[in-house]
PDB file of N, CA, C and O in Angstrom:
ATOM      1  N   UNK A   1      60.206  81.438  -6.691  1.00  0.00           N
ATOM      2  CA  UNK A   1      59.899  81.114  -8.080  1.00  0.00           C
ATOM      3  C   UNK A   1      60.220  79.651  -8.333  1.00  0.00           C
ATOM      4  O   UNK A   1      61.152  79.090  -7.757  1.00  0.00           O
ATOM      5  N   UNK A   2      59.355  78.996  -9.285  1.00  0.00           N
ATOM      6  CA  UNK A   2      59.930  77.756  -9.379  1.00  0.00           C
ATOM      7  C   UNK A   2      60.446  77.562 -10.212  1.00  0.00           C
ATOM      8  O   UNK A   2      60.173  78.209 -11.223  1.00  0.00           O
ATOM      9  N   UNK A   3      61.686  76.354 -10.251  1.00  0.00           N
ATOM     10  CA  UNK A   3      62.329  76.085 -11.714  1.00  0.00           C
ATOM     11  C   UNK A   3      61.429  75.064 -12.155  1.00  0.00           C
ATOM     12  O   UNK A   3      61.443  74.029 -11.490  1.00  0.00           O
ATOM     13  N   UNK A   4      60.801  75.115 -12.942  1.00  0.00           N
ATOM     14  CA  UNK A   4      60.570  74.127 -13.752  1.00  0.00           C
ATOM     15  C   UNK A   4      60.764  72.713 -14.380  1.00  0.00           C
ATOM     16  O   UNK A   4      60.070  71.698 -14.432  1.00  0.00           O
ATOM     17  N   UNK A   5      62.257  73.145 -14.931  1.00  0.00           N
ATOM     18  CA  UNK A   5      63.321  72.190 -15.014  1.00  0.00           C
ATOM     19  C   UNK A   5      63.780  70.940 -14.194  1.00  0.00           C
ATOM     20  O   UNK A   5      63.990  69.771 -14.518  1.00  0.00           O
ATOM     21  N   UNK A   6      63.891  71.911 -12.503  1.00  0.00           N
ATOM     22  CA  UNK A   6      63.906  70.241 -11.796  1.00  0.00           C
ATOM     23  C   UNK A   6      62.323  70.209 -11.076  1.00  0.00           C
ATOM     24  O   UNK A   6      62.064  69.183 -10.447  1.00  0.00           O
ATOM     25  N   UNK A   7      61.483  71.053 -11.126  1.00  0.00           N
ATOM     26  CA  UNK A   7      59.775  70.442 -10.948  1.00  0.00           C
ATOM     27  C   UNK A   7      59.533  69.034 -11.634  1.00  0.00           C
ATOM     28  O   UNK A   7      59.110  68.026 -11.069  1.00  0.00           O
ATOM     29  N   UNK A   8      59.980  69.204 -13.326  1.00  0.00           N
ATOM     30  CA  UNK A   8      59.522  68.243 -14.053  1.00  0.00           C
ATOM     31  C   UNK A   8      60.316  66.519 -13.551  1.00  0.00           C
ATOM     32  O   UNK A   8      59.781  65.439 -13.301  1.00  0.00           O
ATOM     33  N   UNK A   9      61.872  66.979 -13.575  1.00  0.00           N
ATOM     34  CA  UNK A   9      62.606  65.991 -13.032  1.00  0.00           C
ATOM     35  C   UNK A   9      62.624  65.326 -11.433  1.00  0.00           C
ATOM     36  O   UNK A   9      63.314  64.478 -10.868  1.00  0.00           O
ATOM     37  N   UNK A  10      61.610  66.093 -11.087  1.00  0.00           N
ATOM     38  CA  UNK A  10      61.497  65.660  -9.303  1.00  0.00           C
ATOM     39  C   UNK A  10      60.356  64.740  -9.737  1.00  0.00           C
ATOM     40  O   UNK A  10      60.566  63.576  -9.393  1.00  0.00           O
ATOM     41  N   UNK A  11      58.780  64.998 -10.639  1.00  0.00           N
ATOM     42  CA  UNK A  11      57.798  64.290 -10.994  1.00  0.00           C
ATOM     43  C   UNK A  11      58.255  63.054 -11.740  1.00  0.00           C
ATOM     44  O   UNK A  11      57.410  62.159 -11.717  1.00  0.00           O
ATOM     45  N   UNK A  12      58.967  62.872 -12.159  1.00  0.00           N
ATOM     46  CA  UNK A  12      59.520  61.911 -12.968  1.00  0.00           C
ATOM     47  C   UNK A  12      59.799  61.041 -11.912  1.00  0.00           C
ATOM     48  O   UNK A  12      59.042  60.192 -11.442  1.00  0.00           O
ATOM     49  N   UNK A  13      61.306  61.397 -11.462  1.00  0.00           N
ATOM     50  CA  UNK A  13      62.007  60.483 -10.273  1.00  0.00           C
ATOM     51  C   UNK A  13      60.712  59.996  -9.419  1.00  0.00           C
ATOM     52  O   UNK A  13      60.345  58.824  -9.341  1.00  0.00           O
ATOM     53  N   UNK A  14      60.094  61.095  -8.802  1.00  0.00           N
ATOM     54  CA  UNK A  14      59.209  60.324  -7.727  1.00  0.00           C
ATOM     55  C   UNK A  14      58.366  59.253  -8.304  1.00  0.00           C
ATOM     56  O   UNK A  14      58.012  58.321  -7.583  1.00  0.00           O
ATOM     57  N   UNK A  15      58.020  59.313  -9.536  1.00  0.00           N
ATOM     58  CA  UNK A  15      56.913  58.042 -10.110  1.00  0.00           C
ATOM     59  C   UNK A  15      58.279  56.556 -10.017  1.00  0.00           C
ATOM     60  O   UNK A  15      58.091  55.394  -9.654  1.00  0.00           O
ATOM     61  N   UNK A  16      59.239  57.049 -10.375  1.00  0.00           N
ATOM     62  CA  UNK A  16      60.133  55.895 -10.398  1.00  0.00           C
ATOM     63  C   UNK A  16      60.457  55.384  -9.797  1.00  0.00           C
ATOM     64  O   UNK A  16      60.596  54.179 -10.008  1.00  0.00           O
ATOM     65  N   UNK A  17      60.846  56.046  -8.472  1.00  0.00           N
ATOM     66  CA  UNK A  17      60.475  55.652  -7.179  1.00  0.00           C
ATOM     67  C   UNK A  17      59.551  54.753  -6.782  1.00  0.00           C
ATOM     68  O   UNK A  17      59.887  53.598  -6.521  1.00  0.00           O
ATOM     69  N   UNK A  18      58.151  55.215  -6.680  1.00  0.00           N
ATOM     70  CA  UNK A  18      57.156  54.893  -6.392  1.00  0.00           C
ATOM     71  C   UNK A  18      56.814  53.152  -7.021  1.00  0.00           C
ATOM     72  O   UNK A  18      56.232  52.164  -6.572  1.00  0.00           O
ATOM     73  N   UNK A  19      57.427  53.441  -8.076  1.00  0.00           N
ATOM     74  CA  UNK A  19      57.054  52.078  -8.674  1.00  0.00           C
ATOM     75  C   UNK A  19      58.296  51.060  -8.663  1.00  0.00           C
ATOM     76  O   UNK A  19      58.128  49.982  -9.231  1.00  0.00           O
ATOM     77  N   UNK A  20      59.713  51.368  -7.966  1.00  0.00           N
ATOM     78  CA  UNK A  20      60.654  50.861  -7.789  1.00  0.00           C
ATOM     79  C   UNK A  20      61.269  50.569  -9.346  1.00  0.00           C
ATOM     80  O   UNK A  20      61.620  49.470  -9.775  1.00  0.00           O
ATOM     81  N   UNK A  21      61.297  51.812 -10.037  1.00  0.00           N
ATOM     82  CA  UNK A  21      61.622  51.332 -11.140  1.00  0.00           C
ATOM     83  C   UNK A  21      63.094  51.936 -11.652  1.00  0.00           C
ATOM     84  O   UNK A  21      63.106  53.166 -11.711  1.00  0.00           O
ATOM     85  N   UNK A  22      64.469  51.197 -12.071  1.00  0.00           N
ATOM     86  CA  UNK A  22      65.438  52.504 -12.108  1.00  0.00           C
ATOM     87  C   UNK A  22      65.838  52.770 -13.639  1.00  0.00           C
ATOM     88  O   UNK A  22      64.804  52.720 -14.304  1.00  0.00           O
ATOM     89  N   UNK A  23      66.641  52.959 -14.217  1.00  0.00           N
ATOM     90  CA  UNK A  23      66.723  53.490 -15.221  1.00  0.00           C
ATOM     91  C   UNK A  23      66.829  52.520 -16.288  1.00  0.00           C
ATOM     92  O   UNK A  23      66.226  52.736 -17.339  1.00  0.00           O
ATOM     93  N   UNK A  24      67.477  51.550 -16.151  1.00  0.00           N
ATOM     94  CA  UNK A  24      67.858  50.036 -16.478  1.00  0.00           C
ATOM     95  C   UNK A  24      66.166  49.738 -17.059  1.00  0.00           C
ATOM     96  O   UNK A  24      65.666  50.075 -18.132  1.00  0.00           O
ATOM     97  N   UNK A  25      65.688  49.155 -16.164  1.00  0.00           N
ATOM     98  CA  UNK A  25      64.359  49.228 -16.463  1.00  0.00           C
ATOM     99  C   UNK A  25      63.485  50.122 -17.198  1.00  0.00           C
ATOM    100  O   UNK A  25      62.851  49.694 -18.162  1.00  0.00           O
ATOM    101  N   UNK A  26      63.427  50.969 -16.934  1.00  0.00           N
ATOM    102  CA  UNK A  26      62.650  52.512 -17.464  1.00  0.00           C
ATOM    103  C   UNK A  26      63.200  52.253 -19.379  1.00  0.00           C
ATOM    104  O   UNK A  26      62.555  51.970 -20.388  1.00  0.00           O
ATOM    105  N   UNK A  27      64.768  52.548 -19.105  1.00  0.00           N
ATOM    106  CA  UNK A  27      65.852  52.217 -21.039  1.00  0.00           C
ATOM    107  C   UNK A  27      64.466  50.929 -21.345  1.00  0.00           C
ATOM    108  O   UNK A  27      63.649  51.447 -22.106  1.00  0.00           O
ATOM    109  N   UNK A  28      64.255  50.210 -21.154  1.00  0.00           N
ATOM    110  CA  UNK A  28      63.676  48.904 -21.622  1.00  0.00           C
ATOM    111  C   UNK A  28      62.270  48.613 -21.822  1.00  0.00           C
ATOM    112  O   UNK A  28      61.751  47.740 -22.518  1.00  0.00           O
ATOM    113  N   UNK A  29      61.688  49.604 -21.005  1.00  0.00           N
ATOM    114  CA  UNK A  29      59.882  50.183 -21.183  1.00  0.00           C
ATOM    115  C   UNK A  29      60.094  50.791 -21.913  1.00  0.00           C
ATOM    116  O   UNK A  29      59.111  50.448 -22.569  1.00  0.00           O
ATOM    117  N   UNK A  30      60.774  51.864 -22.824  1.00  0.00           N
ATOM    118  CA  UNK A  30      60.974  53.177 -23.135  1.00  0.00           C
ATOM    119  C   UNK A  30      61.262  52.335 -24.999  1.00  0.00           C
ATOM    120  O   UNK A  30      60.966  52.851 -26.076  1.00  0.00           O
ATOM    121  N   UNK A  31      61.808  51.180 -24.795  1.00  0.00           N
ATOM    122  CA  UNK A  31      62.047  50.324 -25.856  1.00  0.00           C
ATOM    123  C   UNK A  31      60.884  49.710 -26.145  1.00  0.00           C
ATOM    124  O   UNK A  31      60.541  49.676 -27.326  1.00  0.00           O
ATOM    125  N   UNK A  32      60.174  49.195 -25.284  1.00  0.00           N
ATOM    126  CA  UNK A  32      58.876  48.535 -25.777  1.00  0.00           C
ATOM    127  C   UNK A  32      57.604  49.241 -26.212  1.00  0.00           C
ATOM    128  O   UNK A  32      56.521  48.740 -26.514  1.00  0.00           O
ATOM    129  N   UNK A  33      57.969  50.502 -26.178  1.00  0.00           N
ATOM    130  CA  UNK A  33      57.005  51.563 -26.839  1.00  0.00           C
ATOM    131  C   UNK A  33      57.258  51.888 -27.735  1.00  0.00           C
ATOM    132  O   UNK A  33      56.362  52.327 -28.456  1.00  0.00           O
ATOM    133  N   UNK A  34      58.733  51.855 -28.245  1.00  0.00           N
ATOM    134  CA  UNK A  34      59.643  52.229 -29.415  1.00  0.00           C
ATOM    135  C   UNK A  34      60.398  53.515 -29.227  1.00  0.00           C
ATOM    136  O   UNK A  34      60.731  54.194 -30.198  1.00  0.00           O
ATOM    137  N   UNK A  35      60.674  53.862 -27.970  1.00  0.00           N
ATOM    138  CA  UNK A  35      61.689  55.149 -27.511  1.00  0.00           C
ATOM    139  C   UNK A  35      63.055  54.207 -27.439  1.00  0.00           C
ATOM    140  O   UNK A  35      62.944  53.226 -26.704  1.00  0.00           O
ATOM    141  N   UNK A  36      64.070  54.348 -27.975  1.00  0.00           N
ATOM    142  CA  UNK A  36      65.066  54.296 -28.285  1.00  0.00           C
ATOM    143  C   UNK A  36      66.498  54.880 -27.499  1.00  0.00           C
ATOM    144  O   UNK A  36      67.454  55.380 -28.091  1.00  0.00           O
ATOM    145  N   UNK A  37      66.410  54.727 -26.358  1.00  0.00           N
ATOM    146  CA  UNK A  37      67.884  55.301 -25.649  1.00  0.00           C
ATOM    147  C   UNK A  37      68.584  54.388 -24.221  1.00  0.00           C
ATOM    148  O   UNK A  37      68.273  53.551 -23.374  1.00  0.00           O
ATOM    149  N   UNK A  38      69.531  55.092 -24.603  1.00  0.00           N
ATOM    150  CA  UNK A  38      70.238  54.023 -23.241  1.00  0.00           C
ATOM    151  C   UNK A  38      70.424  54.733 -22.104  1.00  0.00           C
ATOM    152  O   UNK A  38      70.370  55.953 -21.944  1.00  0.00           O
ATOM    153  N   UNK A  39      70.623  53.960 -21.408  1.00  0.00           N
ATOM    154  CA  UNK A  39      70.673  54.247 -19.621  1.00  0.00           C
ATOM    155  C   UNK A  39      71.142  55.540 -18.974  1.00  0.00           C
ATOM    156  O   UNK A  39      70.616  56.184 -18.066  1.00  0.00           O
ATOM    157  N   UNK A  40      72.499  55.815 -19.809  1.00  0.00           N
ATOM    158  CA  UNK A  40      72.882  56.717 -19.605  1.00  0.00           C
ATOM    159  C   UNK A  40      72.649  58.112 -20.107  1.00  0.00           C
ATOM    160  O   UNK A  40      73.188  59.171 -19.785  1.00  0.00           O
ATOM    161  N   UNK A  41      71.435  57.760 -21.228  1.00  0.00           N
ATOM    162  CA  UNK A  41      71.702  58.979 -22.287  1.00  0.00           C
ATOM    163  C   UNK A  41      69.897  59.392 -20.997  1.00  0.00           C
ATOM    164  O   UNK A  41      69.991  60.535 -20.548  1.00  0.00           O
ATOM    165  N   UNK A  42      68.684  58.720 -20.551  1.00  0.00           N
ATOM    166  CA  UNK A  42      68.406  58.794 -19.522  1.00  0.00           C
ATOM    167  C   UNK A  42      68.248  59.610 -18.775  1.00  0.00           C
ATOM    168  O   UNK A  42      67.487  60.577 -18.739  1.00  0.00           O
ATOM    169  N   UNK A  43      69.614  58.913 -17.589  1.00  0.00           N
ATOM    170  CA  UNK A  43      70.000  59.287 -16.384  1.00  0.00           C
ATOM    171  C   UNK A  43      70.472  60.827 -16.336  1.00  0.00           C
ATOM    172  O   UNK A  43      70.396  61.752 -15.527  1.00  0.00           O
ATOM    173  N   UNK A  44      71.025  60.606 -17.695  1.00  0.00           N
ATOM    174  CA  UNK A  44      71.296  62.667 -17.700  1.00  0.00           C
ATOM    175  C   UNK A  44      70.088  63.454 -18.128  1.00  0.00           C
ATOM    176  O   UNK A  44      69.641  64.404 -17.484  1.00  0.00           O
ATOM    177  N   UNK A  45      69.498  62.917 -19.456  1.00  0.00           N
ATOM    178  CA  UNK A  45      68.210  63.851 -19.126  1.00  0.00           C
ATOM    179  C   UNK A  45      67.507  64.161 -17.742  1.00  0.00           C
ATOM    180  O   UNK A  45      67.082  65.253 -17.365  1.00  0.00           O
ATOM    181  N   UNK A  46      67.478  62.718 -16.942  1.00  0.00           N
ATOM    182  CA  UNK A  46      66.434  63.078 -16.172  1.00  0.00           C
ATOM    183  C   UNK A  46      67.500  64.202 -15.312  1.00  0.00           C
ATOM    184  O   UNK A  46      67.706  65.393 -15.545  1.00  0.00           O
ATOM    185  N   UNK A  47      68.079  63.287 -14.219  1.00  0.00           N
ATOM    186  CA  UNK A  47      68.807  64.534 -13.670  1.00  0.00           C
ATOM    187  C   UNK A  47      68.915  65.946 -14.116  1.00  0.00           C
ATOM    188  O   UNK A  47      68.299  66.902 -13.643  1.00  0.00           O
ATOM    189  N   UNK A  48      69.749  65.954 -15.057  1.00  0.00           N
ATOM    190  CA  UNK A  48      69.207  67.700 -15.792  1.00  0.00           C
ATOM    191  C   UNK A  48      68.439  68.116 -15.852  1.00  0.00           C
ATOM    192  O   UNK A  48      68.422  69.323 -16.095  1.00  0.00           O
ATOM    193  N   UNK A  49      67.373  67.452 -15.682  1.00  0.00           N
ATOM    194  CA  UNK A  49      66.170  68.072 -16.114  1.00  0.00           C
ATOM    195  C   UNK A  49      65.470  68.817 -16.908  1.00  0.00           C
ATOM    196  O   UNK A  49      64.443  69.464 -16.703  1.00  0.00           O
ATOM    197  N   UNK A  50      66.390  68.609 -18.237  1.00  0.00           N
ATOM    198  CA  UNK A  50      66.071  69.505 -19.355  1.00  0.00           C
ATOM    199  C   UNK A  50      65.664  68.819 -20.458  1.00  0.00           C
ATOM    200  O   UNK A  50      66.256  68.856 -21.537  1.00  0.00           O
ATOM    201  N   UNK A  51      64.200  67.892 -20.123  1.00  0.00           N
ATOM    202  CA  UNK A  51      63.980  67.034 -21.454  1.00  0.00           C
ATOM    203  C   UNK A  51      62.573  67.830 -22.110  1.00  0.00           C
ATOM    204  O   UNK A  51      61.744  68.596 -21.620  1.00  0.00           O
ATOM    205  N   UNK A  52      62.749  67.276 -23.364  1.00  0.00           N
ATOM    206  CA  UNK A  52      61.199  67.355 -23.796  1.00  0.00           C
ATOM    207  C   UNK A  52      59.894  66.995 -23.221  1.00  0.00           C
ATOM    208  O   UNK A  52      60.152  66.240 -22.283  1.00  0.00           O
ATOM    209  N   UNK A  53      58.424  67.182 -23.328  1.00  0.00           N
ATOM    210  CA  UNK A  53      57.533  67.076 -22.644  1.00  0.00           C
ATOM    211  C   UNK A  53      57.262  66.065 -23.119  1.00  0.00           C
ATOM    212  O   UNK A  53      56.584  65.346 -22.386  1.00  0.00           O
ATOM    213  N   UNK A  54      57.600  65.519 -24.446  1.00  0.00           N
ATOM    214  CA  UNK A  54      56.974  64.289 -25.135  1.00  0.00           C
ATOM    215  C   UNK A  54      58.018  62.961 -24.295  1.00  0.00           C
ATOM    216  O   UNK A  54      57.787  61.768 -24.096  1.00  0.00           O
ATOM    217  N   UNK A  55      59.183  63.822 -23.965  1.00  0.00           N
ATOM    218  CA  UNK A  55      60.037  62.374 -23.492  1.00  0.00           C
ATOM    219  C   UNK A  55      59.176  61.867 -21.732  1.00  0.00           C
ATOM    220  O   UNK A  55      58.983  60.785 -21.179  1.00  0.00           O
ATOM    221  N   UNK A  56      58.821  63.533 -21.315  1.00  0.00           N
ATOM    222  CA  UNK A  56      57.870  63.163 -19.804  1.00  0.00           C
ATOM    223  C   UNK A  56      56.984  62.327 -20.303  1.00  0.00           C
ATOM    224  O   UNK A  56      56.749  61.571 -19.361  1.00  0.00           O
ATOM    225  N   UNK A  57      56.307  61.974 -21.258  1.00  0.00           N
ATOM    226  CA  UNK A  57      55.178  61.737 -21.383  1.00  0.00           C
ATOM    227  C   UNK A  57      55.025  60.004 -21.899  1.00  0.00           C
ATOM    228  O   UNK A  57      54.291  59.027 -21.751  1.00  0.00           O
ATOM    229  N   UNK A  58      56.362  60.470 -22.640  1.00  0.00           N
ATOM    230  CA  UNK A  58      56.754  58.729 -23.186  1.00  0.00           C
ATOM    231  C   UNK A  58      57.313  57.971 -21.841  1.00  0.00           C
ATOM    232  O   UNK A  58      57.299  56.748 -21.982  1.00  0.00           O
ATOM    233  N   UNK A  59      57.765  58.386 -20.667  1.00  0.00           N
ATOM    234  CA  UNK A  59      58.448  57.689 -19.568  1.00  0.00           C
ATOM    235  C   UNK A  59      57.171  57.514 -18.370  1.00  0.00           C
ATOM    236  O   UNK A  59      57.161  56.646 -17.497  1.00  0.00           O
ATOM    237  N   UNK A  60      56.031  58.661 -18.597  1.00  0.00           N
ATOM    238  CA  UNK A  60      54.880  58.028 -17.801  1.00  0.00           C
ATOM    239  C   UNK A  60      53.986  56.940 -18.514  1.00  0.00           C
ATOM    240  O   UNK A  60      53.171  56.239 -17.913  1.00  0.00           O
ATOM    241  N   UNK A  61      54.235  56.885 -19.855  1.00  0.00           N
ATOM    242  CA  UNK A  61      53.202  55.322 -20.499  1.00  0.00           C
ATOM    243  C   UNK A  61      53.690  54.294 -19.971  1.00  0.00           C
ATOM    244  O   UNK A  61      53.122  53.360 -19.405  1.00  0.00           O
ATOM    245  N   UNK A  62      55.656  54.645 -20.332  1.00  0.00           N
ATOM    246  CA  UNK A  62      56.419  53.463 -20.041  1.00  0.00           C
ATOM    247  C   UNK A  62      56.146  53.098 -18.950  1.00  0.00           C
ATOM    248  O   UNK A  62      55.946  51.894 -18.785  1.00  0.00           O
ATOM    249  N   UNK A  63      56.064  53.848 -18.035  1.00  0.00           N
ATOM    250  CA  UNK A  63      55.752  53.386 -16.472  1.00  0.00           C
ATOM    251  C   UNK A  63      54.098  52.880 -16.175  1.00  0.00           C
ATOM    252  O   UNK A  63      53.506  52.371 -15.223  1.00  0.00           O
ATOM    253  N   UNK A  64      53.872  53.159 -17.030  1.00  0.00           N
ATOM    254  CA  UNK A  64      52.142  52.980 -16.623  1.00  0.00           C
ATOM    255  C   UNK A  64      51.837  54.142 -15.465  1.00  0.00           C
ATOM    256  O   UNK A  64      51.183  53.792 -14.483  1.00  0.00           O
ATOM    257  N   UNK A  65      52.152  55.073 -15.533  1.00  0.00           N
ATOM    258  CA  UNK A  65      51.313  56.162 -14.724  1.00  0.00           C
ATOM    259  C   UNK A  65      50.487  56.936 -15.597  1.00  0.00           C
ATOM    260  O   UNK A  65      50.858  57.633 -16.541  1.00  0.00           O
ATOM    261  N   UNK A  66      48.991  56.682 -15.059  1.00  0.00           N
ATOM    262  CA  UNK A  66      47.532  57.533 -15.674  1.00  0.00           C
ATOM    263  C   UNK A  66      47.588  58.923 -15.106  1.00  0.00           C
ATOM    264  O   UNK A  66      47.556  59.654 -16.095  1.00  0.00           O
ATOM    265  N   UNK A  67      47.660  59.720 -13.951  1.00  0.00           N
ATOM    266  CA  UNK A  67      47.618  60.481 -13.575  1.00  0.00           C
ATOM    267  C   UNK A  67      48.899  61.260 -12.891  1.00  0.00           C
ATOM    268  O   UNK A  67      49.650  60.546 -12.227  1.00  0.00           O
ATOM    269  N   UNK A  68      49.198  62.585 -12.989  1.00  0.00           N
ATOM    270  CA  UNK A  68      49.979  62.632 -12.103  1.00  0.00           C
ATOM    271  C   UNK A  68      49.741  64.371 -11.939  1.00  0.00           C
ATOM    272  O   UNK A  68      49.352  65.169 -12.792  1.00  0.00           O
ATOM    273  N   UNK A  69      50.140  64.609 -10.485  1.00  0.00           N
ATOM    274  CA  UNK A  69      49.636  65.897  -9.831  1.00  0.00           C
ATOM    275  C   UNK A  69      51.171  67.119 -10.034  1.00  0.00           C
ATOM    276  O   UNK A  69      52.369  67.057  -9.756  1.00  0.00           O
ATOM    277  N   UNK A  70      50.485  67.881 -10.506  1.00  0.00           N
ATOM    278  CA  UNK A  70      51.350  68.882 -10.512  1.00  0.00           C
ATOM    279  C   UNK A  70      51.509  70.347  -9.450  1.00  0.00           C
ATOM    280  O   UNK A  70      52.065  71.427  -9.647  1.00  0.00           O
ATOM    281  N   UNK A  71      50.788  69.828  -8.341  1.00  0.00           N
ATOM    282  CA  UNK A  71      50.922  70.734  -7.418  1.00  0.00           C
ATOM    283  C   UNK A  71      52.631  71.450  -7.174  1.00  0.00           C
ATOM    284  O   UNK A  71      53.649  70.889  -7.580  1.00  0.00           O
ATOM    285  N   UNK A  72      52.612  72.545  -6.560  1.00  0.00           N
ATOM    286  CA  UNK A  72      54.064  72.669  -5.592  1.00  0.00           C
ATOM    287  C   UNK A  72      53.909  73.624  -4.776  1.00  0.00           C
ATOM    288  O   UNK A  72      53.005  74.459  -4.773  1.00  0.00           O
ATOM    289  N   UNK A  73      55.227  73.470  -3.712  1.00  0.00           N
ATOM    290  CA  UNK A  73      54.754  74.433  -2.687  1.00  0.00           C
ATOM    291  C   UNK A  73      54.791  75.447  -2.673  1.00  0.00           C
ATOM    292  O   UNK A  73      54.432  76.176  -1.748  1.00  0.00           O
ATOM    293  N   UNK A  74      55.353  75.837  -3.968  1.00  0.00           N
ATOM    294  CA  UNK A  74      55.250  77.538  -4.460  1.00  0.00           C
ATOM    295  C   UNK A  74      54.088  78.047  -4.989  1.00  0.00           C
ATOM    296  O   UNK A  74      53.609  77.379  -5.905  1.00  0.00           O
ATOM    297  N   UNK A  75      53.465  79.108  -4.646  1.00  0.00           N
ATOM    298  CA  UNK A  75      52.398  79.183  -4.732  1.00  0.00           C
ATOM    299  C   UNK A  75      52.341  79.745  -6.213  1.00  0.00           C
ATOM    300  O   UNK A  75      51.290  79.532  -6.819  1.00  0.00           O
ATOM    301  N   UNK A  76      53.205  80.339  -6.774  1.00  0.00           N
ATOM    302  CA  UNK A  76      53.385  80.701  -8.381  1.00  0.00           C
ATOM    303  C   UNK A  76      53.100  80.198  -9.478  1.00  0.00           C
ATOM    304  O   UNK A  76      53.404  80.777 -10.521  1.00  0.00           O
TER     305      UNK A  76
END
């Protein structure tokens, strides 16, 4: 079964990754859109993995990611 919870937080990290971007950065895109939080407040959402879909959604503009795949290897 999959959790969800860290599905969403693995898609996240990996775009951040991908774009060498860390949280520092991300707090400061997340500002220039008008999302409002600091580094740390963040680093625990993401890790936890228990954010809103609007905050996934505000951290892929911030990043500039258009697409992103939601496959997994669970077939569920």
């Amino acid at each position: 079964m999959t959790n969800w919870d860290k599905e969403a937080s693995l898609i996240l990290k990996a775009e951040l990754t991908r774009r060498d971007i860390n949280y520092r950065v991300l707090a400061s895109r997340l500002a220039a859109i008008g999302v409002i939080d600091s580094e740390g407040a963040i680093a625990n959402k993401i890790s936890r993995g228990s954010f809103r879909m609007s905050f996934f959604l505000q951290c892929m503009k911030a990043i500039g990611v258009e697409t992103v795949s939601v496959a997994t290897q669970d077939p569920e």
